[in-house]
C-alpha positions in Angstrom: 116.7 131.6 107.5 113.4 130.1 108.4 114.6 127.8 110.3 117.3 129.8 112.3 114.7 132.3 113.2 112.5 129.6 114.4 115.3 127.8 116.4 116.1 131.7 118.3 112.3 132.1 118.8 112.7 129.0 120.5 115.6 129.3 122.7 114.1 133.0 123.3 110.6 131.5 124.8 112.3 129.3 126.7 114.4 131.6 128.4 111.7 134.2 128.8 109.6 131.6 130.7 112.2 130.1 132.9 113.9 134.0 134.0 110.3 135.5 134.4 109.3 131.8 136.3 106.3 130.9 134.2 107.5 128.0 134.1 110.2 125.4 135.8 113.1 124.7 133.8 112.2 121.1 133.5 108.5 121.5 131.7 110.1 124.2 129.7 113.2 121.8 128.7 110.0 119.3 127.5 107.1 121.3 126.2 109.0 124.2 124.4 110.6 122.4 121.7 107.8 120.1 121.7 105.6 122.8 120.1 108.7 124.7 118.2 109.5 120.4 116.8 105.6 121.2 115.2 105.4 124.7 114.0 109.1 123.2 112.2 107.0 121.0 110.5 108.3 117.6 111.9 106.0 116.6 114.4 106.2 112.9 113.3 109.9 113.0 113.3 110.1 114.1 117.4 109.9 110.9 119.1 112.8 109.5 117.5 114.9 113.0 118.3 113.5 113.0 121.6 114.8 109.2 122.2 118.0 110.2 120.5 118.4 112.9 123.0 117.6 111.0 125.9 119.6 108.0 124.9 122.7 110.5 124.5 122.3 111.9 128.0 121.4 108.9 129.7 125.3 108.5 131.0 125.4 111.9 132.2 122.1 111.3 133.8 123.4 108.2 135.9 126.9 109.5 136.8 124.9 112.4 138.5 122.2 110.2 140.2 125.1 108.0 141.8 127.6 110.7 142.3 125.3 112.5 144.4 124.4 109.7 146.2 128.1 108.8 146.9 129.3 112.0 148.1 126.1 112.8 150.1 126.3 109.2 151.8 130.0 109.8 152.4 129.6 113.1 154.1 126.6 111.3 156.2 129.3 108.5 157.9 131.1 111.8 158.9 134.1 110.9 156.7 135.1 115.2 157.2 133.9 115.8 160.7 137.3 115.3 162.2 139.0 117.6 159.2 136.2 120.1 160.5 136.7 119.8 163.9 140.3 120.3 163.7 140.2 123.0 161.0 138.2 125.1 163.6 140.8 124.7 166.2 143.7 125.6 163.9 142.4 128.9 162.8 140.7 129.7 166.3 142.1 133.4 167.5 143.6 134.6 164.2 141.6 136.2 161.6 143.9 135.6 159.1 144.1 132.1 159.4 140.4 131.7 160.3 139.7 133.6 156.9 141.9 130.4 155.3 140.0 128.1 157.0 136.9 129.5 155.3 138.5 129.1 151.7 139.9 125.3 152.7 136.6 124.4 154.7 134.5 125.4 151.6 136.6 123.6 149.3 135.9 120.5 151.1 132.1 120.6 151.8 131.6 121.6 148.1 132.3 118.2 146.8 129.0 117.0 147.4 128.3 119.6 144.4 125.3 121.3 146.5 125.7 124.7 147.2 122.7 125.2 149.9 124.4 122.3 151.9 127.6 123.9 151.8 126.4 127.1 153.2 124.6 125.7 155.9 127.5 124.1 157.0 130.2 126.6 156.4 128.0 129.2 158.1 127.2 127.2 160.8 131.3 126.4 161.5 132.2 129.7 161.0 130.0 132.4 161.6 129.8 132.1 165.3 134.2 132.9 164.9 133.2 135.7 162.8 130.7 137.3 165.4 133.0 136.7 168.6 135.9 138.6 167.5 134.0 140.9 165.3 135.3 140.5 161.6 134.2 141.2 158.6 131.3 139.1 157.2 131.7 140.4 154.1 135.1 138.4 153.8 132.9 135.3 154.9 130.5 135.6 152.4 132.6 136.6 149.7 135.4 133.5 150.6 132.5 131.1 150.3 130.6 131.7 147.1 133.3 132.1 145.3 134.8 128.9 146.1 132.0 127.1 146.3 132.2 128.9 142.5 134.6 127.3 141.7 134.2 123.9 143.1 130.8 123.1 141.1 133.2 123.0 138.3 133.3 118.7 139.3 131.7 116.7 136.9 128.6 116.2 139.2 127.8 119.7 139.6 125.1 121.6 138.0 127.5 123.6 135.1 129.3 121.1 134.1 126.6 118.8 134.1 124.7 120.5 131.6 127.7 121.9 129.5 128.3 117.9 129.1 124.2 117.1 128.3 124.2 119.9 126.1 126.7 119.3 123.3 126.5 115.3 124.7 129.9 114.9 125.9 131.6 113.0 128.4 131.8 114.9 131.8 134.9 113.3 132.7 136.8 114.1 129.9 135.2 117.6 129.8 136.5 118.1 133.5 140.0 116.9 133.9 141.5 119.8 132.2 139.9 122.0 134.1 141.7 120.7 137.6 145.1 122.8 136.6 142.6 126.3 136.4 140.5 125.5 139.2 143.8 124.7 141.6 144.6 128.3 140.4 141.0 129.7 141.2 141.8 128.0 144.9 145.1 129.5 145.1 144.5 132.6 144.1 141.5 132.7 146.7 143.8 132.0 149.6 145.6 134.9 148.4 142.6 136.9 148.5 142.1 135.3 151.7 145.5 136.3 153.2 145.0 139.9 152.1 141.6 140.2 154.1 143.0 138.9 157.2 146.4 141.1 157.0 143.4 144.1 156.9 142.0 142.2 160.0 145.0 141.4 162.0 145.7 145.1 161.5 142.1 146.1 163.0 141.6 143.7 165.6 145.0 142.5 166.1 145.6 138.6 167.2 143.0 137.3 169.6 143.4 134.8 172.2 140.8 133.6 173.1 140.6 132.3 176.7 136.9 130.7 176.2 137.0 128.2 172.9 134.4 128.2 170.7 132.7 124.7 170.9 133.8 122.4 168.2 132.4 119.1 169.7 128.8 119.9 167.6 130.3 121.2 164.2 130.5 118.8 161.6 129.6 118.5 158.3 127.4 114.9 158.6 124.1 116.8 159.9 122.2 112.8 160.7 124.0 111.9 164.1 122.5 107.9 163.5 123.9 107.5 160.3 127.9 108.3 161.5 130.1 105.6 161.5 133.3 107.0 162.9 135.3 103.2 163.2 134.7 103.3 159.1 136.7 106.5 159.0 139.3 105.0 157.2 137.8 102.5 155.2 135.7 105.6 153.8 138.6 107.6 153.0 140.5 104.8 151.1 137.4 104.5 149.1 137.3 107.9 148.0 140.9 108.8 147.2 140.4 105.6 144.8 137.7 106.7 143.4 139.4 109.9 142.3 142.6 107.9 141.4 140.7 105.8 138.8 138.8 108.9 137.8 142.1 110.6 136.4 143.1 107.3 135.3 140.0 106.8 132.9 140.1 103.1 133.6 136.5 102.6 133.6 133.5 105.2 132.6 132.5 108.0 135.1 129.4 106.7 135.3 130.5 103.5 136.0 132.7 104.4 138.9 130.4 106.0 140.7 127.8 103.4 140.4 130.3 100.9 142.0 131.8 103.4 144.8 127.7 104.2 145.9 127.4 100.5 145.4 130.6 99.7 148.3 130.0 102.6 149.9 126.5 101.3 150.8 127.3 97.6 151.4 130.2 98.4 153.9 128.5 101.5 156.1 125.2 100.5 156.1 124.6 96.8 155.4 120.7 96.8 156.4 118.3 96.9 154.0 116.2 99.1 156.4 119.6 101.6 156.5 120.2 101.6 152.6 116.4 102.8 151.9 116.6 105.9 154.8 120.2 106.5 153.5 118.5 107.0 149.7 115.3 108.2 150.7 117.1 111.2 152.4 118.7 112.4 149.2 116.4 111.6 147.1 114.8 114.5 146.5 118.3 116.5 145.7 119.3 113.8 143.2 115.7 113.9 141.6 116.2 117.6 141.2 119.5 117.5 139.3 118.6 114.3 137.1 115.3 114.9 136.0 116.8 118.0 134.7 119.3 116.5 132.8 117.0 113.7 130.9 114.3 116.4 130.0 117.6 118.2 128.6 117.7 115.2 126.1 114.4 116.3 124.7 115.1 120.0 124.4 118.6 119.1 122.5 116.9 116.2 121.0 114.7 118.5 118.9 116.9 121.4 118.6 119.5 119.1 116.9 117.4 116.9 115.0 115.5 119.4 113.4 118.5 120.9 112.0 118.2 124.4 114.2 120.9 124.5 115.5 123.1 124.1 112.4 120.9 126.9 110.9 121.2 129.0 113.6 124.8 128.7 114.1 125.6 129.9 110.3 123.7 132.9 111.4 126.2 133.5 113.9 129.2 133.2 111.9 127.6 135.5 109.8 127.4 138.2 112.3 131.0 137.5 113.9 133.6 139.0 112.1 135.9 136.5 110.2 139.0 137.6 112.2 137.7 137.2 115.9 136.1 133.5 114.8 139.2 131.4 116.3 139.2 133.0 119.2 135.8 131.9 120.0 137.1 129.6 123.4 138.5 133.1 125.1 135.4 134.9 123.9 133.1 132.6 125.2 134.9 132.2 128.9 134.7 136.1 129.0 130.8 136.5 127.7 129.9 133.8 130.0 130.3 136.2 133.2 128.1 138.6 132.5 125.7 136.2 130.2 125.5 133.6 133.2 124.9 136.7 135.7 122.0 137.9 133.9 120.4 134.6 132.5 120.2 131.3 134.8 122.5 128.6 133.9 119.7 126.4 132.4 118.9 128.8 129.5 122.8 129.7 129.3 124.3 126.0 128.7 121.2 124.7 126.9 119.5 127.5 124.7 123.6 129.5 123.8 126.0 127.1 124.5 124.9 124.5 121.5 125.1 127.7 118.9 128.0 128.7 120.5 129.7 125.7 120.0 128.0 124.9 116.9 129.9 128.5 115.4 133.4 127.5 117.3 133.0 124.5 114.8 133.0 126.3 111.7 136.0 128.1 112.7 138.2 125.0 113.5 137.3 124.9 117.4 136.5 122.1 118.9 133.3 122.1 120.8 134.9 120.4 123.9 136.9 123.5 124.0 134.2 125.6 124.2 132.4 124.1 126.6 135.2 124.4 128.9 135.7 127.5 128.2 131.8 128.4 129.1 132.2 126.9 132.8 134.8 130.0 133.8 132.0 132.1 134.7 130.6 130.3 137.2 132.2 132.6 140.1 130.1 135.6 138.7 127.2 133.3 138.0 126.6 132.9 141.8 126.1 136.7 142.7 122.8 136.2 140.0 120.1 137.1 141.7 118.8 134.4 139.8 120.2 131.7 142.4 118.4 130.8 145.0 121.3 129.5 147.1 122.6 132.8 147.4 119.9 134.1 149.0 120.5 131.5 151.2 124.4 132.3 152.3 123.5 136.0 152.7 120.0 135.5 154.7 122.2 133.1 157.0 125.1 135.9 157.5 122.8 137.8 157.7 124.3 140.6 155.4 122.4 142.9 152.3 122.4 141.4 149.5 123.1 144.1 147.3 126.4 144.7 149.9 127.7 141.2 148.6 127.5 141.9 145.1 129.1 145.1 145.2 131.6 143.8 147.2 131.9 140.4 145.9 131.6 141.2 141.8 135.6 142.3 141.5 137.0 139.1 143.4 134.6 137.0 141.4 135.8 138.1 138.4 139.2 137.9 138.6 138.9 134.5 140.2 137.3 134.0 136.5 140.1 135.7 134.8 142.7 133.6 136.2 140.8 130.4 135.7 140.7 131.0 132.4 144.3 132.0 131.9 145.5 129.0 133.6 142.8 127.3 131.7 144.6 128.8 128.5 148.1 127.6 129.6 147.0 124.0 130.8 145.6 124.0 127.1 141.8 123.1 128.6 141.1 125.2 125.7 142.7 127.1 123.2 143.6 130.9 122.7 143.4 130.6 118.4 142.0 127.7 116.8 
């Protein structure tokens, strides 16, 4: 009991510190358990769990370092400005099928996995649609967190990223089941999507417009030099490979990426000179995310090595009544909405998830099943105001924040609900152990 109560005082402090911004996730991930390792009693033991923890996240860690850099340098050749540019002229005049567009648009700017990015793209496409023939930007903003929701679900964004480094999985094979629910999320928001611009089309009717909107300037690659539009092609090929081999499992995730950065820099940008500005320019969003991840080694490091986490997870099947134990995947997907809404993800995936998964164990489920089942969430997650990006999409719309979440919260969370029934279905994870 000792130890349980330690290991909840720990996970407690750590998310007190990080929601009330005492401190940064990544000193708190390091100097928490640190301190909690030596009140345990094992402070000559930790260097050997840290190691262990780092060692066991160290894949994770480089399959997010070169993912970023892949998607990031890909976007950069302007591999989606042409899909852009003729997105916008498809849905030009119509609300309804400029209110798609946002959905589809989204979807594509979001594999990059950062969500500031994509809303200063999206918004910079879109918006100036949205204020010519007066719609909703409610609908806008709504559309596009959501989705973007939805699409960090990919292997190198942020949830899924530490779902993997926090029971030490393997981010591929914790993703692929999750493709069937999040093609439902999508398709359930171009639903949504079709119903808001039925209620537009009905108040503003169809508009021609007789003076375009501009599309020569809108494009996702925002560094003009580093375009290389005759690569186009080439570019593509190398991406829709790169996903083909992913689903086929032929080599690690980590491993993939590594190459496709590795091509992708050799054929674009074959100067030495243009490798270093291409890096250098993302370097401080990759730093973000990885550091993150390998000072999540140290925090799981300790809180598995010490044997908290085993202690503290027979505290929880105590309190969980024997019949709703194997159901623990559905009943974590549901309390990670409003858990992930009022706690940031960093002290949701690493301080609950491991003794969440830890008591799905003792009931027969496996822990790859629950961390699937904690990433349907995410949707709700975004209207936090714990995330900084979201600040961000609303500031840029320029609409109240408190607007958005009244009107967002319901959409959200039935994007969630499907995602996890399709989830359920596509057996990502299971409904009784």
């Amino acid at each position: 009991m000792n130890l349980a109560l330690l290991g909840f005082l720990m996970v407690a402090t750590f998310m007190t510190l990080i929601m009330t911004k005492r401190m940064t996730p990544l000193v708190a991930l390091i100097v928490i358990p640190s301190i909690f390792g030596v009140i345990a009693g094992q402070a000559a033991g930790l260097g050997d769990m840290m190691i262990d923890g780092i060692k066991n996240l160290a894949p994770t860690g480089v399959m997010l370092l070169f993912a970023i850099l892949f998607f990031s340098t890909m976007t950069d050749t302007g591999l989606f400005d042409p899909l852009v540019g003729k997105l916008i002229k498809i849905v030009h005049g119509d609300p309804l099928r400029i209110l798609l567009g946002s959905v589809v648009l989204c979807a594509l700017v979001s594999l990059d996995g950062d969500g500031s990015t994509t809303y200063i793209i999206t918004i910079a496409a879109l918006l100036p649609l949205y204020k010519r023939f007066e719609m909703n930007r409610l609908y806008l903003v709504c559309l596009l967190m959501v989705t973007s929701g939805v699409m960090n679900l990919t292997p190198w964004g942020g949830p899924t990223a530490r779902a993997a480094s926090a029971l030490k999985l393997d981010p591929a094979t914790l993703f692929l089941p999750l493709i069937p629910g999040m093609i439902g999320g999508l398709a359930f928001l171009l639903g949504l999507a079709t119903w808001f611009g039925i209620k537009e089309r009905r108040r503003l009717g169809k508009v021609e417009a007789h003076a375009p909107v501009a599309t020569g300037d809108l494009g996702v690659s925002q560094y003009p030099e580093a375009r290389r539009p005759r690569l186009r092609m080439v570019n593509a090929g190398l991406v829709v490979a790169l996903l083909v081999l992913l689903v086929w499992g032929i080599l690690p995730l980590s491993v993939l990426m590594m190459l496709g950065f590795a091509i992708a820099m050799v054929v674009n940008y074959p100067g030495v000179a243009e490798q270093k500005e291409r890096i250098a320019t993302h370097a401080g969003n990759v730093l973000s995310v990885v550091s993150l991840i390998f000072a999540a080694g140290i925090f799981t490091g300790i809180l598995g090595g010490t044997g908290m986490v085993e202690a503290m997870s027979k505290e929880v099947v105590g309190v969980i009544p024997p019949a709703l134990g194997p159901y623990m995947a559905p009943i974590t997907a549901l309390i990670s909405m409003p858990f992930t809404f009022f706690i940031s993800n960093d002290a949701f995936y690493f301080g609950m998830l491991p003794i969440l998964a830890e008591a799905g164990a003792h009931y027969g489920v496996d822990p790859m099943a629950i961390a699937r089942a904690s990433l349907m969430g995410q949707p709700v997650h975004l209207l936090s105001p714990l995330v900084p990006s979201t600040y961000l999409l609303v500031s840029l719309a320029g609409i109240d924040l408190a607007d958005h979440q009244r009107f967002t919260l319901i959409p959200a969370a039935a994007v969630c609900v499907v995602m996890t029934i399709v989830g359920l279905i596509a057996m990502a994870f299971p409904f009784v152990a």
